[in-house]
C-alpha positions as MATLAB code, in Angstrom:
seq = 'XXXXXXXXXXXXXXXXXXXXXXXXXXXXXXXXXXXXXXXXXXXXXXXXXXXXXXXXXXXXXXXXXXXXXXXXXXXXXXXXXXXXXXXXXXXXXXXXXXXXXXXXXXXXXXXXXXXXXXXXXXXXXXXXXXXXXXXXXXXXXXXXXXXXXXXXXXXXXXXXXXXXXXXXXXXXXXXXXXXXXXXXXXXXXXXXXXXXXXXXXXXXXXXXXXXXXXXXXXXXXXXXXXXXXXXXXXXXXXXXXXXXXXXXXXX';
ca = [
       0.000    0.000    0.000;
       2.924    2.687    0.733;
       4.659    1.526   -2.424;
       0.898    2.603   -4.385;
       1.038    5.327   -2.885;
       3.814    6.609   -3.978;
       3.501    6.317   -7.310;
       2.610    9.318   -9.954;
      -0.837    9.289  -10.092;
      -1.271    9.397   -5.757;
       1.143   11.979   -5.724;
      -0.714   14.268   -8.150;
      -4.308   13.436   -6.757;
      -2.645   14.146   -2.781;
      -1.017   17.686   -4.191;
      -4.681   18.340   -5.921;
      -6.668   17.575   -3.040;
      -4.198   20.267   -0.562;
      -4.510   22.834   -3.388;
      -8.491   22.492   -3.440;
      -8.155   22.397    0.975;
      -6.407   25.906    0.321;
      -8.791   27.436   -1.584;
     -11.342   26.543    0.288;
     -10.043   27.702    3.366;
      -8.767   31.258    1.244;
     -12.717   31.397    0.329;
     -13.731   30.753    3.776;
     -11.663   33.966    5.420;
     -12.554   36.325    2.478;
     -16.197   36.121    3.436;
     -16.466   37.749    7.505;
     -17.070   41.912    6.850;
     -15.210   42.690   10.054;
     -15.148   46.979   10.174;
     -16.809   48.297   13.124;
     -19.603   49.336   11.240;
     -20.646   46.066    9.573;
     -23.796   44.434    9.904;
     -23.668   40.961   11.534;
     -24.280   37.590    9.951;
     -23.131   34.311   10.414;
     -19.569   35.020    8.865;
     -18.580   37.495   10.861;
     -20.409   36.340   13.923;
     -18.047   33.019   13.545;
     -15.187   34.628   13.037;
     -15.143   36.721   16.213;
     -16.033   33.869   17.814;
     -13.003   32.179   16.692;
     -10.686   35.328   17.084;
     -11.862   36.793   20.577;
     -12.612   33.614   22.872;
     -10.420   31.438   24.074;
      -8.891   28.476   22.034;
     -10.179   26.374   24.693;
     -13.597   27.249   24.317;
     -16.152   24.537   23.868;
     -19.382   25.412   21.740;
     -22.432   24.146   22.212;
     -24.341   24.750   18.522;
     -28.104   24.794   18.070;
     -28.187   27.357   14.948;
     -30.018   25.524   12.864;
     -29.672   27.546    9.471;
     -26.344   29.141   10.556;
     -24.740   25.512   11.086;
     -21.968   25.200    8.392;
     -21.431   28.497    8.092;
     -20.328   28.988   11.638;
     -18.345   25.600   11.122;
     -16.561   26.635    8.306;
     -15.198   30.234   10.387;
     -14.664   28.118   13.991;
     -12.758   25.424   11.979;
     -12.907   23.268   15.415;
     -10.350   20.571   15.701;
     -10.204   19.503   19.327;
     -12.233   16.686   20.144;
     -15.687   18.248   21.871;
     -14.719   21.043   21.128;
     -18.326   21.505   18.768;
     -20.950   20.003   20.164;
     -24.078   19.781   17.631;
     -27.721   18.067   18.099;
     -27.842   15.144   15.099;
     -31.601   14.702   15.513;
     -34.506   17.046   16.436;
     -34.960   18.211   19.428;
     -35.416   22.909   19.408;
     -34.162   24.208   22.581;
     -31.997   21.122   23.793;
     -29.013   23.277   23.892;
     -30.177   25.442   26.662;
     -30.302   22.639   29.358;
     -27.475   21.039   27.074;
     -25.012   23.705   27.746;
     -25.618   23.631   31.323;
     -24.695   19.947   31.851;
     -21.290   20.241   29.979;
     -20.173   23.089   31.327;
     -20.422   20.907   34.637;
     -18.610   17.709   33.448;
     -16.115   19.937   32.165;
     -15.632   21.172   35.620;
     -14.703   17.807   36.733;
     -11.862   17.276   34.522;
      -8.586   17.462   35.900;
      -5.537   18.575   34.238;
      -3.577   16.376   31.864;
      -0.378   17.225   30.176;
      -0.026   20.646   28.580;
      -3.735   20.450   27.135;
      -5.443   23.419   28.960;
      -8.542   22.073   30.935;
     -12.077   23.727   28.748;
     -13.601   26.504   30.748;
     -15.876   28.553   28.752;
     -18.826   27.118   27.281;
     -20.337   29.033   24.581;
     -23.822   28.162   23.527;
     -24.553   29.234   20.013;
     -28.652   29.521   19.336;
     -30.869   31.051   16.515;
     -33.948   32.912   18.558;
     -36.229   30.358   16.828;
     -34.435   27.522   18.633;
     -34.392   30.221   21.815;
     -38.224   30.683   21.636;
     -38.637   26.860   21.729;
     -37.789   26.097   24.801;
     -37.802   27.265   28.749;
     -35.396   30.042   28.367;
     -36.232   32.054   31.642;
     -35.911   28.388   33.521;
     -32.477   27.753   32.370;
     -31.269   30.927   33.016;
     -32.299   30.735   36.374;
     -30.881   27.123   36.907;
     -27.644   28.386   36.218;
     -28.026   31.269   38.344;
     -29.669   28.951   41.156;
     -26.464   26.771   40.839;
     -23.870   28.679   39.474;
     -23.446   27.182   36.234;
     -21.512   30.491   34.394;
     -22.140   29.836   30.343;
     -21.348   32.426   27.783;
     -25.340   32.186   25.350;
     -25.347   33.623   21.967;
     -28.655   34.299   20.517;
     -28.435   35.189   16.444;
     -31.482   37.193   16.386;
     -32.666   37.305   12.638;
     -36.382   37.808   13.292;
     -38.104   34.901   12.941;
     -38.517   30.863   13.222;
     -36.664   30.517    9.225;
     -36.218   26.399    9.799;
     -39.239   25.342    8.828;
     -39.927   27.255    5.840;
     -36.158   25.695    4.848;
     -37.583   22.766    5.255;
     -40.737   23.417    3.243;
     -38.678   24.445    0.067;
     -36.834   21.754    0.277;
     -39.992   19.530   -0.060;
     -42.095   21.822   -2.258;
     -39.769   24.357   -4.094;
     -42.587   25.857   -5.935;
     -45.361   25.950   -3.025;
     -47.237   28.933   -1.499;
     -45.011   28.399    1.325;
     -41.330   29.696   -1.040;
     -43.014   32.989   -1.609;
     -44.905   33.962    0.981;
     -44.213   35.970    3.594;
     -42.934   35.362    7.441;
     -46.192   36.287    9.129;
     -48.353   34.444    6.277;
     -46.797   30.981    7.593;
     -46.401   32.289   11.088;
     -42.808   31.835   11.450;
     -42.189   35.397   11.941;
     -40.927   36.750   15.689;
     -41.652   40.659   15.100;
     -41.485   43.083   17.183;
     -38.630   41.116   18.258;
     -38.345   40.177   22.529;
     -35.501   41.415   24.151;
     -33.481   38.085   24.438;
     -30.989   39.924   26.382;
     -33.510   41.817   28.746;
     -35.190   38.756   29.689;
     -31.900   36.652   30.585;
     -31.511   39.780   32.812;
     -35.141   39.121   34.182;
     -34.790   35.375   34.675;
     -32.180   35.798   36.772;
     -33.350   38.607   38.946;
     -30.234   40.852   37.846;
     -30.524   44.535   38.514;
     -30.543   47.172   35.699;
     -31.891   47.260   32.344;
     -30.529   45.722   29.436;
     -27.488   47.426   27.969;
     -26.719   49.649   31.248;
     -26.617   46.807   33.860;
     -23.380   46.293   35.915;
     -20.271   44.611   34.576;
     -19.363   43.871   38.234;
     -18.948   40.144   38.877;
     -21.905   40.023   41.785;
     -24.098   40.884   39.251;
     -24.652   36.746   37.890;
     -26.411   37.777   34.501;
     -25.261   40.244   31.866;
     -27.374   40.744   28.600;
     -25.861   42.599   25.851;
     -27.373   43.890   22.301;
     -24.965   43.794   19.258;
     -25.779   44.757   15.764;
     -22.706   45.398   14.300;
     -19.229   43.743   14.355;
     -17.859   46.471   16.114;
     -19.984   46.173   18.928;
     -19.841   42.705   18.724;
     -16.241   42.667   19.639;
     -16.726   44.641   22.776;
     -19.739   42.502   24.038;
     -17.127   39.316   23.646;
     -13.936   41.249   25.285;
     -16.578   41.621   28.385;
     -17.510   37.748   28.327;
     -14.324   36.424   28.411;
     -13.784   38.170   31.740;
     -17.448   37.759   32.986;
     -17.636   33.601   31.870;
     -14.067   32.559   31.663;
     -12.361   34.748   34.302;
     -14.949   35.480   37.048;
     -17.120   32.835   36.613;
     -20.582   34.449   35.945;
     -22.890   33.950   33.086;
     -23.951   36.562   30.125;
     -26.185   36.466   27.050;
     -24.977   38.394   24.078;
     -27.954   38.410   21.348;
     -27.045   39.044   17.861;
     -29.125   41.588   15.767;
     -28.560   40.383   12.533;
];
């Protein structure tokens, strides 16, 4: 088998295969619009994700249409280090998240390999609205469970119309509006607000303390700008002082 591979046409099919990897990954980083003043998606969203947490960060993934985009800018490679649902299941991450961030407290140290401490849960609001948000966020707060939730905030339940073109490309269902098939979440809840409610935090959303004794931060970011700030502060709040914030994504 190692002779075969060595011969000419191997070779040329291995170098092939590494050029296409290369361009792939060279399309993959042209894509995030990272200026202050640029509007969030799931490009640049993943990329900050990569570039401001911590490489030891373990995500916990429930974006249903945001998926393999946020794959392709987090490029995880340490094992658990993405942590996806294969079946059905909306709003399994929120409870989800919880438990792993406490098995991963019961690791001990091996080697050089840095023990995971942050746990980021990445959600889409229609996965958000799905299940008991206001109970999980108070678990955690009952029994200081400090997670880091991201909530990509694009307006609406957009899964199951997916779904429905998938099935029926040319249906009523392709064309029609969000509030015609009732997927659509507008006016919009204040994701971040009500973590700050659950919880029992003082302040309003936006203007509540950073202080550490305050357990819940919720934070509002619509650009990438302010998108970098809002991680900077959970890195410290989740990672560093071991307290829990929401950041939702207005994208």
């Amino acid at each position: 088998v190692v002779t075969a591979l060595q011969s000419p046409a191997y070779i040329a099919r291995r170098e092939s295969r590494a050029k296409e990897h290369q361009l792939r990954l060279a399309s993959i980083a042209s894509r995030p619009r990272l200026s202050d003043d640029d509007v969030l998606d799931a490009n640049n969203i993943g990329s900050l994700l990569k570039t401001c947490l911590p490489k030891s960060t373990t995500f916990m993934i429930e974006a249903v249409m945001a998926s393999q985009l946020l794959f392709d800018q987090l490029q995880p490679c340490r094992p658990g280090s993405w942590i996806n649902c294969g079946a059905t299941g909306f709003g399994w991450s929120n409870g989800a998240a919880l438990g792993v961030k406490m098995a991963l407290a019961n690791l001990k140290q091996g080697g050089d390999v840095p023990i995971p401490n942050l746990v980021c849960q990445v959600i889409g609001d229609g996965s958000f609205m799905c299940a008991a948000l206001s109970s999980a966020m108070w678990i955690a707060s009952k029994y200081r469970i400090p997670i880091l939730t991201m909530v990509l905030n694009n307006g609406g339940w957009k899964a199951p119309r997916n779904s429905a073109r998938l099935v029926y490309p040319t249906s009523f269902s392709a064309s029609a509006a969000d509030d015609e098939i009732n997927t659509s979440f507008q006016p919009s809840p204040n994701y971040a607000g009500l973590a700050e409610a659950a919880v029992g935090s003082q302040g309003v959303c936006g203007s509540s303390s950073t202080s550490p004794q305050v357990w819940m931060k919720g934070i509002r970011a619509r650009t990438a700008g302010e998108l970098k700030e809002a991680l900077k502060i959970a890195t410290s709040r989740v990672g560093k002082d071991g307290t829990s914030m929401l950041v939702e994504a207005l994208m």
